[in-house]
C-alpha positions in Angstrom: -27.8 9.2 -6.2 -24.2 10.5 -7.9 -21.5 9.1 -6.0 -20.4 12.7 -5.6 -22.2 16.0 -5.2 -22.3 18.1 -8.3 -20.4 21.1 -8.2 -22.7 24.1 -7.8 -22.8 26.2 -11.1 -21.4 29.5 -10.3 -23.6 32.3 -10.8 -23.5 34.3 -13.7 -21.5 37.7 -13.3 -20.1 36.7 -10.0 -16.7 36.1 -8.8 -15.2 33.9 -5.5 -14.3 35.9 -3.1 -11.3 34.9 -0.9 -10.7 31.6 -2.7 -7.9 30.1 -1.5 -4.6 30.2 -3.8 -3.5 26.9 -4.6 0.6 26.0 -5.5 0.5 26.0 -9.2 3.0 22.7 -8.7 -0.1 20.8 -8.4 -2.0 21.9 -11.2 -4.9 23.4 -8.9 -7.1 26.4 -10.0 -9.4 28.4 -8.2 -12.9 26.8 -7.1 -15.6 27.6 -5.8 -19.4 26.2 -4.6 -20.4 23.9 -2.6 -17.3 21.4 -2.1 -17.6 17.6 -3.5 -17.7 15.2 -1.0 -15.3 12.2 -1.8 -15.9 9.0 -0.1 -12.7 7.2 0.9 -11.4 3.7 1.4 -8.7 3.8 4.2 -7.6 1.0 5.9 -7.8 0.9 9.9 -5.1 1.9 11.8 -3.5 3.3 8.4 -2.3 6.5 6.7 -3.3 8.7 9.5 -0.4 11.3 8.3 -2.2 11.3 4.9 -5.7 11.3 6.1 -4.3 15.0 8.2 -2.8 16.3 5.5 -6.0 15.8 3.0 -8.0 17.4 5.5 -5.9 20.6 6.1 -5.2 21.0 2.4 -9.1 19.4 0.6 -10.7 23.0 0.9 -8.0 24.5 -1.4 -9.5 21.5 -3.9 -12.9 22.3 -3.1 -13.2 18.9 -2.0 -14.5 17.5 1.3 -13.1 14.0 2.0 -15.3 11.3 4.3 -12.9 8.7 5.4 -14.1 5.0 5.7 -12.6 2.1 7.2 -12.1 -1.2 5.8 -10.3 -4.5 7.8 -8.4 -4.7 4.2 -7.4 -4.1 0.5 -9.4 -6.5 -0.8 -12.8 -4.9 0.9 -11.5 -1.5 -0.2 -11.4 -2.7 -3.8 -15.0 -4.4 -3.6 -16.3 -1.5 -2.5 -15.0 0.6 -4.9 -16.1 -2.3 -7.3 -19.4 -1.4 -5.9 -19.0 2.3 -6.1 -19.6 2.6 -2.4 -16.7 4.5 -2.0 -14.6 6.9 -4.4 -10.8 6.3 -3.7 -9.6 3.6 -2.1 -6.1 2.3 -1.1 -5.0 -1.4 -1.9 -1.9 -3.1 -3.1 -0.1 -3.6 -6.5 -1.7 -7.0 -6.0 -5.1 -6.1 -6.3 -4.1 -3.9 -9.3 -3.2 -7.0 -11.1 -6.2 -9.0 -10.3 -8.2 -6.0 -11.5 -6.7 -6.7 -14.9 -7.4 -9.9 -14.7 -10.9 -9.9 -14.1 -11.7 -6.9 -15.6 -12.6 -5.2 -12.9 -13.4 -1.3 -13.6 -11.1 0.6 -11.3 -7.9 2.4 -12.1 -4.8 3.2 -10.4 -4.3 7.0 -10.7 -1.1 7.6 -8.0 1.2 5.9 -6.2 1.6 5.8 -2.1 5.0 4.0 -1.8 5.9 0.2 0.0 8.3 -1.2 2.5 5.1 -3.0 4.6 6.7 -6.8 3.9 9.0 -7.6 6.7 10.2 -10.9 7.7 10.9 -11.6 12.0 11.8 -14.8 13.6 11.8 -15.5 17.0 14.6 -13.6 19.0 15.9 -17.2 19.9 16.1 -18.9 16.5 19.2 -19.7 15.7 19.6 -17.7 12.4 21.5 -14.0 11.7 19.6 -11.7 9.8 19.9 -12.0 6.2 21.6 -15.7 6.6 19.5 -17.3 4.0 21.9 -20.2 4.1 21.9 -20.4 7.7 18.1 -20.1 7.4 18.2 -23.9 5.0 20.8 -25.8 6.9 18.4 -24.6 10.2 15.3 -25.7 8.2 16.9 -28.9 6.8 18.4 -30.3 10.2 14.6 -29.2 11.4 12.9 -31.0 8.9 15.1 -34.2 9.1 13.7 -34.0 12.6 10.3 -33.9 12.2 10.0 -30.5 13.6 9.6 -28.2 10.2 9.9 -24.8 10.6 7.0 -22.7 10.9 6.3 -19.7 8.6 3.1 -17.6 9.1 1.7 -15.7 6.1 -2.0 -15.2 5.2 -2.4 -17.4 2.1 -2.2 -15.6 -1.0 -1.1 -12.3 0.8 2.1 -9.9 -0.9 4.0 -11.9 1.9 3.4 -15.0 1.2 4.4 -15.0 -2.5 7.5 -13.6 -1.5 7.8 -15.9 1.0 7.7 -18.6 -1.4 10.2 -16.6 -3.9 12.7 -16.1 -0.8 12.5 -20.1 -0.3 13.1 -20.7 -3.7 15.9 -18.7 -4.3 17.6 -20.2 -1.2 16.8 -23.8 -2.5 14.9 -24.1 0.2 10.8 -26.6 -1.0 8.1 -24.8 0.7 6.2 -27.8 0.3 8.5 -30.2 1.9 11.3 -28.3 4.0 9.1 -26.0 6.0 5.5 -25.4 7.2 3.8 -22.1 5.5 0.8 -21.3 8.6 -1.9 -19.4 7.6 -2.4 -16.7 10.2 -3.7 -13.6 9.6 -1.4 -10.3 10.1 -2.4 -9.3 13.7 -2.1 -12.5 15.5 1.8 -12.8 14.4 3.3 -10.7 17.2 1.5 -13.5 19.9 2.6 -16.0 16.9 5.9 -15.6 17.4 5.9 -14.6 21.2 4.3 -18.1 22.1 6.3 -20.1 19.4 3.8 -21.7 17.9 5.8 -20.0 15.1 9.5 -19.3 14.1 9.0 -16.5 11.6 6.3 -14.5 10.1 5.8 -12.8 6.9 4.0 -9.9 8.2 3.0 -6.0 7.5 5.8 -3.4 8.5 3.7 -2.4 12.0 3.6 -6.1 13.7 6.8 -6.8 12.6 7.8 -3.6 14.3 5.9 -4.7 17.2 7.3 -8.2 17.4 10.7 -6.7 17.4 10.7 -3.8 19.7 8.8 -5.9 22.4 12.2 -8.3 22.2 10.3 -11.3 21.0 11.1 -11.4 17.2 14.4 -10.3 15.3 14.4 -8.9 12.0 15.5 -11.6 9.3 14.5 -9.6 6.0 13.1 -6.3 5.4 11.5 -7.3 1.5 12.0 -3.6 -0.2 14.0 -2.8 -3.1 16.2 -4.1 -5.3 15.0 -7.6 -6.7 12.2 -7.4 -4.1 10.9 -4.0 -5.1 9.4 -0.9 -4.0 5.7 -0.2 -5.6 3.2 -2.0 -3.2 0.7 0.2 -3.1 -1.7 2.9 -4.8 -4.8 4.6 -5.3 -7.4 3.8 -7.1 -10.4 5.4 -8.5 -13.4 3.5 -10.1 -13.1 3.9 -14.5 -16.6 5.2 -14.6 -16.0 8.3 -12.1 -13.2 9.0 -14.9 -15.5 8.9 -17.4 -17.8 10.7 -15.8 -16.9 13.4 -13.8 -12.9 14.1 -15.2 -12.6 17.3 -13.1 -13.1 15.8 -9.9 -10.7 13.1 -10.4 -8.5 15.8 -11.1 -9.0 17.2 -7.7 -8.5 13.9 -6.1 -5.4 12.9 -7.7 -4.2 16.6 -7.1 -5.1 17.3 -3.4 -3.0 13.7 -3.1 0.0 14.5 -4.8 0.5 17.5 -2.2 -0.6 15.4 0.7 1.7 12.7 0.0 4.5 15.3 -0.9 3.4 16.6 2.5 4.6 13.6 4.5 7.1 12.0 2.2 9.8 12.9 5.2 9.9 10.2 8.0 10.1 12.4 10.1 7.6 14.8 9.5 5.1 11.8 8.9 5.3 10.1 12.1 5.1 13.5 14.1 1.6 13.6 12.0 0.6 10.0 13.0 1.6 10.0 16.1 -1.0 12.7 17.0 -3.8 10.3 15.7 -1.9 6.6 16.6 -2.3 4.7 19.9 0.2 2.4 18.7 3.8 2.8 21.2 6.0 5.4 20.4 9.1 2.6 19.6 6.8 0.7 17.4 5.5 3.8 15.5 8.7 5.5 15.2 10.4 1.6 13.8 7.5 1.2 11.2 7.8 5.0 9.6 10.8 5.7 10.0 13.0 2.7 8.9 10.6 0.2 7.2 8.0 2.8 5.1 8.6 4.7 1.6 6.6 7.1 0.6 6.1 8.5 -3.3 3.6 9.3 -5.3 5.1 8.6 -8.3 4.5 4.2 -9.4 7.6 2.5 -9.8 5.9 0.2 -12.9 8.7 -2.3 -13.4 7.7 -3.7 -9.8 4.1 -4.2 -10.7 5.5 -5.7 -13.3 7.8 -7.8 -11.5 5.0 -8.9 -9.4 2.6 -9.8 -12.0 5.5 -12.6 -13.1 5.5 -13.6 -9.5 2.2 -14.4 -9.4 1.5 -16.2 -12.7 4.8 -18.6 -11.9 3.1 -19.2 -8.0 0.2 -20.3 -10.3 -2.2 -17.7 -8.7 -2.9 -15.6 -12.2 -3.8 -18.0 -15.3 -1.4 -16.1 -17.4 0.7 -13.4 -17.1 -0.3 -9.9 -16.8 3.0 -7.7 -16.7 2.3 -6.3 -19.9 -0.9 -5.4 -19.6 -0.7 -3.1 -16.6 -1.6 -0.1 -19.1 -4.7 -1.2 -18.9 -5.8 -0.3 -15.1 -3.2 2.8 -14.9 -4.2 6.5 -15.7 -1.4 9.1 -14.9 -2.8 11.8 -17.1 -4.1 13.4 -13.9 -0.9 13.2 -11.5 1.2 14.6 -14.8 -1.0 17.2 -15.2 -1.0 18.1 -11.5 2.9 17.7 -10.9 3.7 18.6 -14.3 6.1 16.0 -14.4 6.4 13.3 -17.4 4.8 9.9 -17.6 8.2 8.5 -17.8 9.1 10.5 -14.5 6.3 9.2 -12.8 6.1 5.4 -13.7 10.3 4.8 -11.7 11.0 5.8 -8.1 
């Protein structure tokens, strides 16, 4: 069975009628038939903005998107592996492990970053942004016998910066602290209980942590020598091969959806209507931890890729072969903007 329906073959002689008109910005024409139906990769609890704005805007693409969810990137990207799905979300992470294993999916348009926060505990005794404070702490700690305790699930986007943090603030991860491996949703009761002093965590349970008074914000990880691409969209190399067109669709009915709820503002009105997370925490995660483009800030990924092969977790490094598992051919063509204009944010 094709991953996606065929589009109907229209009939010879006869025209659409009432086809909707689509913003020549993103490189739509008219459609019409029977719409494709794109299976998607989401992530639970995620991109509900986006997920509102593709529905409101996919009949203009003649598309009809069915949203899946996954518990994370790394299912997203085996199932598109396994062609289970047809767009998938997942990190600049996965991007380079694609390349490294020569796995067949592409990333065709950007979403944005600022999900890698760092919280301690609203007692410990360090200011935010003190990375000096933060090694004389975890010295006199470790001298004690009571190392500080860092969560981060092992080899997550968090825990590599984590360790490049440490290491730029002379601080041994393998001798002056305690790295924990604890997954993402357990750090708010992490930190509440102590059983932690700071967690490398997503945007939302940092958020969490801090607007429930039990965690402080230490280091919001975006921009600047940390960077800003984290993560994309991907689409499996064969459904480019294959079926160009509705790739096009896909990449296009995107770029105006992620255009759509670029604004802070506008994009947590939008997930707030689908959310049961608290208003404080929802509002603190969109509106001053999240960026949102479409366009893929490349030196990042590349950035990244460096990252990884010095942590020892790529066997060689991949920052400049990222060509390889990119395609922006579609988002020019639908924003009409260069390759150069879309590969910097």
């Amino acid at each position: 069975m094709n991953t996606i329906e065929t589009m109907r073959a229209l009939c010879h002689g006869r025209r659409a009628i009432g086809a909707a008109i689509v913003a020549a910005a993103f490189g739509v024409a008219d459609f019409a038939g029977a719409a494709d139906t794109v299976r998607y990769g989401a992530q639970i609890g995620a991109q509900y903005s986006l997920r509102t704005a593709l529905q409101e805007i996919q009949g203009k693409y003649d598309l009809k998107y069915e949203f899946k969810d996954f518990r994370s990137g790394t299912e997203n990207i085996l199932a598109l592996e396994q062609r289970e799905i047809d767009v998938s979300t997942a990190t600049s992470q996965h991007l380079l492990r694609a390349i490294e294993e020569q796995i067949p999916i592409v990333w065709v348009i950007g979403w944005g970053g600022g999900y890698n926060v760092l919280v301690a505990r609203a007692d410990l005794a360090v200011n935010a942004g003190d990375y000096a404070g933060l090694k004389k702490l975890a010295l006199e700690r470790a001298a004690a016998g009571r190392k500080l305790k860092i969560a981060a699930p092992t080899g997550s986007m968090q825990h590599l910066l984590i360790l490049t943090a440490l290491q730029n603030a002379g601080i041994r991860a393998d001798r002056d602290v305690e790295i924990v491996n604890i997954p993402f949703p357990v750090h708010p009761r992490a930190i509440e209980s102590g059983e932690v002093d700071l967690a490398g965590t997503l945007a939302l349970f940092g958020a969490m942590s801090i607007t429930s008074g039990k965690g402080k914000l230490f280091h919001h990880m975006f921009g600047g020598p940390w960077g800003k691409q984290e993560i994309g969209f991907f689409v499996h190399r064969k459904l480019i091969e294959d079926k160009p067109d509705v790739v096009q669709r896909i990449v296009s009915s995107h770029a105006e959806a992620i255009a759509r709820v670029s604004e802070p503002g506008a994009r947590y009105e939008l997930e707030a209507k689908a959310s049961k997370l608290p208003a404080p925490v929802l509002s603190m995660t969109e509106k001053e931890f999240l960026k949102v483009d479409y366009r893929t800030n490349i030196a990042d990924v590349a950035l990244m890729a460096r990252r990884m092969h010095a942590a020892g977790w790529t066997k060689r490094d991949i920052s400049g072969e990222i060509d390889k598992n990119v395609d922006f051919r579609f988002l020019e063509k639908a924003t009409g903007k260069s390759k150069a204009d879309l590969t910097q944010w």
